[in-house]
LUMPAMI-738301 format. One line per field, with one value per residue (C-alpha): residue number from 0; residue in one letter; x, y, z negated. Coordinates in steps of 0.001 Angstrom, whole numbers, plus 524288, in hexadecimal, padded with zeros to 5 digits. Layout:
// LUMPAMI-738301
num: NUM	...
residu: A	...
px: X	...
py: Y	...
pz: Z	...
//
This chain:
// LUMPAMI-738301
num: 0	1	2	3	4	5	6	7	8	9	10	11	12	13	14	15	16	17	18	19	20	21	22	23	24	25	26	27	28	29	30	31	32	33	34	35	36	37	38	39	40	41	42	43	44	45	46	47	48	49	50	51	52	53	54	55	56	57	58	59	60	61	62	63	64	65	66	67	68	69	70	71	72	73	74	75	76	77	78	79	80	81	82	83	84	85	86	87	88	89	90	91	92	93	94	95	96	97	98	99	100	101	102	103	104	105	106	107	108	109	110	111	112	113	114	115	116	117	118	119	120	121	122	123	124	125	126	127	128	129	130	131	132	133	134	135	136	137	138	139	140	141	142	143	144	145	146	147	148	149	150	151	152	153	154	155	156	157	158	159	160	161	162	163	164	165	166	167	168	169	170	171	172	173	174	175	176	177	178	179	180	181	182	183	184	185	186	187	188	189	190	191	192	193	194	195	196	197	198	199	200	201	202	203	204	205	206	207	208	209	210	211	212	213	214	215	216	217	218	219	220	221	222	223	224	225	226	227	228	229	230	231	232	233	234	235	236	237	238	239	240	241	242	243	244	245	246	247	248	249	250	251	252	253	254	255	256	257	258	259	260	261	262	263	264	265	266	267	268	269	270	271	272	273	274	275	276	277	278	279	280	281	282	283	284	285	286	287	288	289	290	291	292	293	294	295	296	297	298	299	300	301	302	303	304	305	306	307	308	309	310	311	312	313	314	315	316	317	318	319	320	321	322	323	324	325	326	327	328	329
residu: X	X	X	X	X	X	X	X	X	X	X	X	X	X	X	X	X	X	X	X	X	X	X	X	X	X	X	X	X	X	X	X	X	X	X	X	X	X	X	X	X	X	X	X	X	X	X	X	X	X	X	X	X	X	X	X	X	X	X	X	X	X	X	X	X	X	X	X	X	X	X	X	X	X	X	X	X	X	X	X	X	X	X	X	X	X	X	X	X	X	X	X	X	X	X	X	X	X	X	X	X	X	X	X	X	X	X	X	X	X	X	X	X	X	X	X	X	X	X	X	X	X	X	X	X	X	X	X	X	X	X	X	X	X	X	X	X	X	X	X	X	X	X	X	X	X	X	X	X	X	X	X	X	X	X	X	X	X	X	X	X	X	X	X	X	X	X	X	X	X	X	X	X	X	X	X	X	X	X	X	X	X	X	X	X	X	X	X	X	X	X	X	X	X	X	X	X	X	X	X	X	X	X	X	X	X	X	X	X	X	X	X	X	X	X	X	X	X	X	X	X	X	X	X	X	X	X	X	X	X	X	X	X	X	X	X	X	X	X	X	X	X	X	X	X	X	X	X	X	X	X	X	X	X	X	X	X	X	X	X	X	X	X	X	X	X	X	X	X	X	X	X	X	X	X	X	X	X	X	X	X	X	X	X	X	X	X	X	X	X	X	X	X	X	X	X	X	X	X	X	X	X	X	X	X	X	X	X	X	X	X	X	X	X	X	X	X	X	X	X	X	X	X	X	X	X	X	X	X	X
px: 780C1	77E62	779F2	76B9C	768CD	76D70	76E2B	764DD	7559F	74EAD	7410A	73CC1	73025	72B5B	72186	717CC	70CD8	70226	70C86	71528	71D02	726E3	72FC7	73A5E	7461A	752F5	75B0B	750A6	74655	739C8	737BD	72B51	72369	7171E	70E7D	70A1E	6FEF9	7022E	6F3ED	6F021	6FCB1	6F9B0	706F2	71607	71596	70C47	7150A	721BD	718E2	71392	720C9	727E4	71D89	71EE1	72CE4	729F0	7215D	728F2	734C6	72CB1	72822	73444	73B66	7464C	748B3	74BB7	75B84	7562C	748D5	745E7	73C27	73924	7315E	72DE6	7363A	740D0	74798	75063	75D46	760C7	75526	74B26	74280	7380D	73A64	7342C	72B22	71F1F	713AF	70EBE	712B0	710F3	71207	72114	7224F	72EC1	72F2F	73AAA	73312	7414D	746C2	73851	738D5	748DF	7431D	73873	7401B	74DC3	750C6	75A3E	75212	751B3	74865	74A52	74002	737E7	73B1A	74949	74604	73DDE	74939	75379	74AAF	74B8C	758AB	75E80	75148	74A88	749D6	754AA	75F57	76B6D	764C7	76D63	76470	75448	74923	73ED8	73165	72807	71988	70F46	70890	714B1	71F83	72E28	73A07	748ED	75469	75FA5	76ACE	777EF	77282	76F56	761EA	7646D	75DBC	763E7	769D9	7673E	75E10	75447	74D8B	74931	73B13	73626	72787	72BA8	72FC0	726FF	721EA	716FE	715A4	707D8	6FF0D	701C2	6FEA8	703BC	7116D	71A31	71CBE	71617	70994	70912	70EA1	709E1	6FE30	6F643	6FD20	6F666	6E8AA	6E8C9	6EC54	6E0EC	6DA19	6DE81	6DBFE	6CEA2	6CEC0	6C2F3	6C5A1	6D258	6DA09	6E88A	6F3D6	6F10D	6E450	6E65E	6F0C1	6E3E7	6DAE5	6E6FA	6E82A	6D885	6DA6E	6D4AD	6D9E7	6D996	6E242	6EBFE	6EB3D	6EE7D	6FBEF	6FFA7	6FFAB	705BA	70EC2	7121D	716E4	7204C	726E0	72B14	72F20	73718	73CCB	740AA	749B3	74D1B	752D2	75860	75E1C	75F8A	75899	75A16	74E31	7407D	73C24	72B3B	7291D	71F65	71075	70BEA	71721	71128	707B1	71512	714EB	707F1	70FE2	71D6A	719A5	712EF	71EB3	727F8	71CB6	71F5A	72C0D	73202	729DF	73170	740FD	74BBA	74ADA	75B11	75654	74A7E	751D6	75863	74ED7	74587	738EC	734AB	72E99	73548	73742	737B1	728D9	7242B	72F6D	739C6	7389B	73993	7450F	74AED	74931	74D75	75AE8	75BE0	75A39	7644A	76E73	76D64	76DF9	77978	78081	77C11	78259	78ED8	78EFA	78CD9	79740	7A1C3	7A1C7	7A500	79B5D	798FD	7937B	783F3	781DF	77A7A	76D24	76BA2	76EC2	76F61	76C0B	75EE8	759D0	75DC5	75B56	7625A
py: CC993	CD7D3	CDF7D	CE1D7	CD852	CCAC3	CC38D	CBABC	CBA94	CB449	CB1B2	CB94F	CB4E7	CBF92	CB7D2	CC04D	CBDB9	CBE94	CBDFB	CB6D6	CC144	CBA7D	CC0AA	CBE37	CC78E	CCA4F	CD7C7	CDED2	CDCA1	CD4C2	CCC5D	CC505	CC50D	CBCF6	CBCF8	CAFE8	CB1E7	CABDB	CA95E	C9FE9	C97DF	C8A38	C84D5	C889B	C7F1B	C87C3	C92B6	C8DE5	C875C	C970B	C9D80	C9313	C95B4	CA3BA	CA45E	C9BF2	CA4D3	CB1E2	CAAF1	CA816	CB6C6	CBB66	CB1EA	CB18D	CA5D6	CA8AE	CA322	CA4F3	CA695	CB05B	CAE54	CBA89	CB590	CB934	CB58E	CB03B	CA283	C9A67	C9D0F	C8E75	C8AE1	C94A1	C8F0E	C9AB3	C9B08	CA841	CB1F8	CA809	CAEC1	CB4D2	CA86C	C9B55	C92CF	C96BE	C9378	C8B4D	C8820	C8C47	C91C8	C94E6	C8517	C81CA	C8B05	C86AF	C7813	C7E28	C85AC	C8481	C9103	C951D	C9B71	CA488	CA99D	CB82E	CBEC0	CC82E	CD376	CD1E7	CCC68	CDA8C	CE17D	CDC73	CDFE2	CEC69	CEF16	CEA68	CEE38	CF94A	D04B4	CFCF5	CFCD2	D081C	D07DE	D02E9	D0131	D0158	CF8B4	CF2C0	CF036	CE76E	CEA1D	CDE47	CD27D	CD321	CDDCF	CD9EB	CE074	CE16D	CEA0A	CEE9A	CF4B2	CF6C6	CF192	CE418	CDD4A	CDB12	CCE29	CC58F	CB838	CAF39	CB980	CBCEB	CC72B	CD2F2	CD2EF	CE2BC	CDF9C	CD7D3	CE500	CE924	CF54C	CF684	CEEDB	CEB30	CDF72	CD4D9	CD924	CE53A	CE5E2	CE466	CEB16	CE15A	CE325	CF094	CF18E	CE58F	CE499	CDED9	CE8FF	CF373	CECDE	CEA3D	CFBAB	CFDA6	CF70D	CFDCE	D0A97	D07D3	D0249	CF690	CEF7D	CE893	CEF83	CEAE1	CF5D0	CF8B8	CFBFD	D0270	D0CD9	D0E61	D126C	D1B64	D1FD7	D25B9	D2C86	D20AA	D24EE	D1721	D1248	D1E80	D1CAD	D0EFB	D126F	D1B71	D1191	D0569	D1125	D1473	D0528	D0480	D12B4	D0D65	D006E	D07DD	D1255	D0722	D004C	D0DA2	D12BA	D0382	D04F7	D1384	D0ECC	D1635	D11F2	D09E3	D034F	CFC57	CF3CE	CE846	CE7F0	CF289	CFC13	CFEAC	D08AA	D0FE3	D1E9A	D1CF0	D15A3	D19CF	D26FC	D232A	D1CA1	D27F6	D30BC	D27F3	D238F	D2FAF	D2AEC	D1F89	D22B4	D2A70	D3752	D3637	D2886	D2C5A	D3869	D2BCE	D222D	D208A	D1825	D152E	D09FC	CFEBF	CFCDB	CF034	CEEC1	CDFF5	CDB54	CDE5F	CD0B8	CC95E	CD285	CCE41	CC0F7	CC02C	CC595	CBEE9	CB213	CB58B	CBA78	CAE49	CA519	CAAAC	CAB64	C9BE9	C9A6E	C9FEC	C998C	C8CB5	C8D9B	C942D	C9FA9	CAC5B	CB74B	CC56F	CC8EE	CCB0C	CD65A	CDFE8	CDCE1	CCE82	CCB3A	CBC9C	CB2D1	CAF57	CA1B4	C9DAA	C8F9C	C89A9
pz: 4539F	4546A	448E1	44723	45410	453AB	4608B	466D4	464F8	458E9	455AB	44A77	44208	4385F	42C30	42749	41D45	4292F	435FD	43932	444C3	44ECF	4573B	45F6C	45E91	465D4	46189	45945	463CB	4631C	46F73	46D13	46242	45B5A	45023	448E3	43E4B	432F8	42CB6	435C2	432D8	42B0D	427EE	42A5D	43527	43A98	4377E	43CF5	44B8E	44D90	44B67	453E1	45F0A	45DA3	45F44	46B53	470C3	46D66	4758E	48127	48191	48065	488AB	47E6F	47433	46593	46118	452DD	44A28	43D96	433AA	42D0D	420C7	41325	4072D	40922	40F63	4099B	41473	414D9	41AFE	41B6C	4125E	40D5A	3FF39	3FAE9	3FF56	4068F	40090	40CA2	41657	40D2D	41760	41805	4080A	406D7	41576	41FB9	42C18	43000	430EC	435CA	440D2	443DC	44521	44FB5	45664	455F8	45265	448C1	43E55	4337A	42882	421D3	41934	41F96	417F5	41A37	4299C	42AB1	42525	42F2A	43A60	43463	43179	43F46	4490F	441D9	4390C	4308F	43BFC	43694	4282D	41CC6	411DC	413F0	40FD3	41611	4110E	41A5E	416AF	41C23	4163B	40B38	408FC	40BC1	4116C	410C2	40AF7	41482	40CB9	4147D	420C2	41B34	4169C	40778	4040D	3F8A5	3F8A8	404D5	40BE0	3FF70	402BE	3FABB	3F83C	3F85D	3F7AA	3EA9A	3E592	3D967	3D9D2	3CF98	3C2E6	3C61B	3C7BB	3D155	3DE69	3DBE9	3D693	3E422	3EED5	3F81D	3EDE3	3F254	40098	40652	40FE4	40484	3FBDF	404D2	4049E	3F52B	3F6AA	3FEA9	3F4EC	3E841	3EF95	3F0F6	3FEE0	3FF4E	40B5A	40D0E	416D5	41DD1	41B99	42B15	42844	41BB0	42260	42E9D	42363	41CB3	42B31	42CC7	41F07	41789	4081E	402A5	40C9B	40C51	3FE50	3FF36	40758	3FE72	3F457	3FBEC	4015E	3F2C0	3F102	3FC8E	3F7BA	3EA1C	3EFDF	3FB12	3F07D	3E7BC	3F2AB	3F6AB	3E90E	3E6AC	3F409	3F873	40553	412F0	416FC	41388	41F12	41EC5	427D6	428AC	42D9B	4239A	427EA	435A1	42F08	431B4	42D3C	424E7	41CF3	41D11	41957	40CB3	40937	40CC9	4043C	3F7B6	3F8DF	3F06D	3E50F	3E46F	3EA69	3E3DF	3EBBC	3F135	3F6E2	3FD82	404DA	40B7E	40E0C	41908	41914	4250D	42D47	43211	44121	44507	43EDE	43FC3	4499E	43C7A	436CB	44285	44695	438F9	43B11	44742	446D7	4394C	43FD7	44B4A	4417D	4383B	44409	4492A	43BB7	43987	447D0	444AA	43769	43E89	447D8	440FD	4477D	44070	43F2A	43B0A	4307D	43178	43515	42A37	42705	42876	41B0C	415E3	41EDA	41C5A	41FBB	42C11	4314C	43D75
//
């Protein structure tokens, strides 16, 4: 397997809090993609029978058939037998379920399940603005925050794939609802900022950044201050981990530039001068295709390590950046 790659093609299944994103991968390169809504879901059954027929159709449009599946999900899933055991909030019907061994009975695919964040943060490091970079962060900004940590070339996550949790981290001694970084940086973290700046209608961050955009002042002052919340989380990992570069990514980061350039504006407040001088922030390239790029090639790598292991057969090492194994299922 060939670093930053991985052979064959895999189906890659990105959960979100409102989405559910499929695609099907080969090299870095989206061949087919879909989109299931997860609202109108009643039950995992429901879950599992949608993603199933999506991978279906993806491999019919792209005339290509998936040797492996990834589940890019929140929390995190117990490796043995991907079993969600943290981190459902957003997608209860996955609470203490394995999508991963459901969707292995339906299809026959060997599959695996990796937490989003990290999943993001892969696509990142071996497809996009990560590829070359030793030690950056990644902050995804949607329905929830999450992300990763690369430092030497590898995704740092803790025993048997844990993931770090960024939008856990605590920025403000506050009320609940206003203590984390997710609080503050999340879509509903940008409407509750509208609000407290004296916006009166409920407004998405899309729209917020339109009104910023015609010179509304409640809205520009409401980036500022969501803005101000991403710079002292970024300058934290940066001075903890003398960062080359702070990649944002997720559905919030395609304001692009609007955005990015607040940051850059406040960052200094919050980042021992020497560090910044080295550090770029800047927006991550692989944009909504970077979890199911991570889960892709995290499923292809895991099934070809659990076919080696199987056989006998001696293998590399894994190549930088794939960290532990995860929870694969075969």
């Amino acid at each position: 397997m060939t670093e930053g790659e991985g052979q064959g093609v895999a189906a890659g299944v990105d959960i979100g809090g409102t989405t559910i994103k499929l695609g099907l991968a080969a090299a870095g390169q989206v061949l087919a993609r879909g989109r299931i809504p997860y609202a109108p879901l009643g039950s995992f059954d429901d879950v599992a029978e949608r993603i199933v027929q999506g991978v279906r159709a993806m491999e019919a449009e792209a005339g290509r058939r998936a040797d492996a599946l990834g589940i890019a999900a929140p929390g995190h899933a117990r490796p043995q037998d991907g079993l969600m055991v943290d981190g459902t909030a957003n997608v209860p019907l996955l609470r203490d379920r394995s999508l991963a061994a459901e969707l292995r009975t339906r299809t026959g695919l060997f599959t695996a399940t990796v937490n989003d964040g990290s999943a993001a943060t892969l696509g990142e490091l071996h497809f996009g603005a990560g590829r070359g970079v030793a030690r950056f962060a990644l902050l995804t900004l949607g329905t929830g925050v999450g992300g990763g940590i690369v430092v030497d070339g590898r995704l740092v996550t803790g025993d048997d794939g844990v993931p770090p949790e960024l939008g856990a981290m605590v920025l403000d001694d506050g009320p609940a609802g206003r203590r984390t970084l997710e609080d503050f940086a999340s879509a509903g973290g940008f409407a509750a900022a509208y609000r407290r700046a004296g916006g009166d209608t409920a407004l998405s961050p899309i729209d917020i950044f339109a009104q910023a955009a015609a010179g509304q002042g409640v809205a520009i002052a409401t980036i500022d201050a969501v803005a101000r919340r991403i710079a002292q989380a970024l300058g934290t990992l940066v001075n903890a981990l003398n960062l080359e570069a702070c990649l944002v990514g997720g559905g919030i980061a395609e304001a692009g530039e609007p955005l990015l350039q607040r940051i850059r504006a406040q960052l200094p407040q919050f980042t021992w001068p020497f560090l910044l001088a080295r550090v770029r922030v800047t927006r991550a390239e692989t944009g909504e295709d970077a979890g199911i790029l991570g889960a892709a090639r995290t499923a292809l790598h895991q099934r070809e390590a659990s076919s080696a292991a199987a056989s006998g057969r001696p293998t590399a090492d894994s190549p930088p950046g794939n960290g532990p194994s995860g929870a694969g299922v075969q």
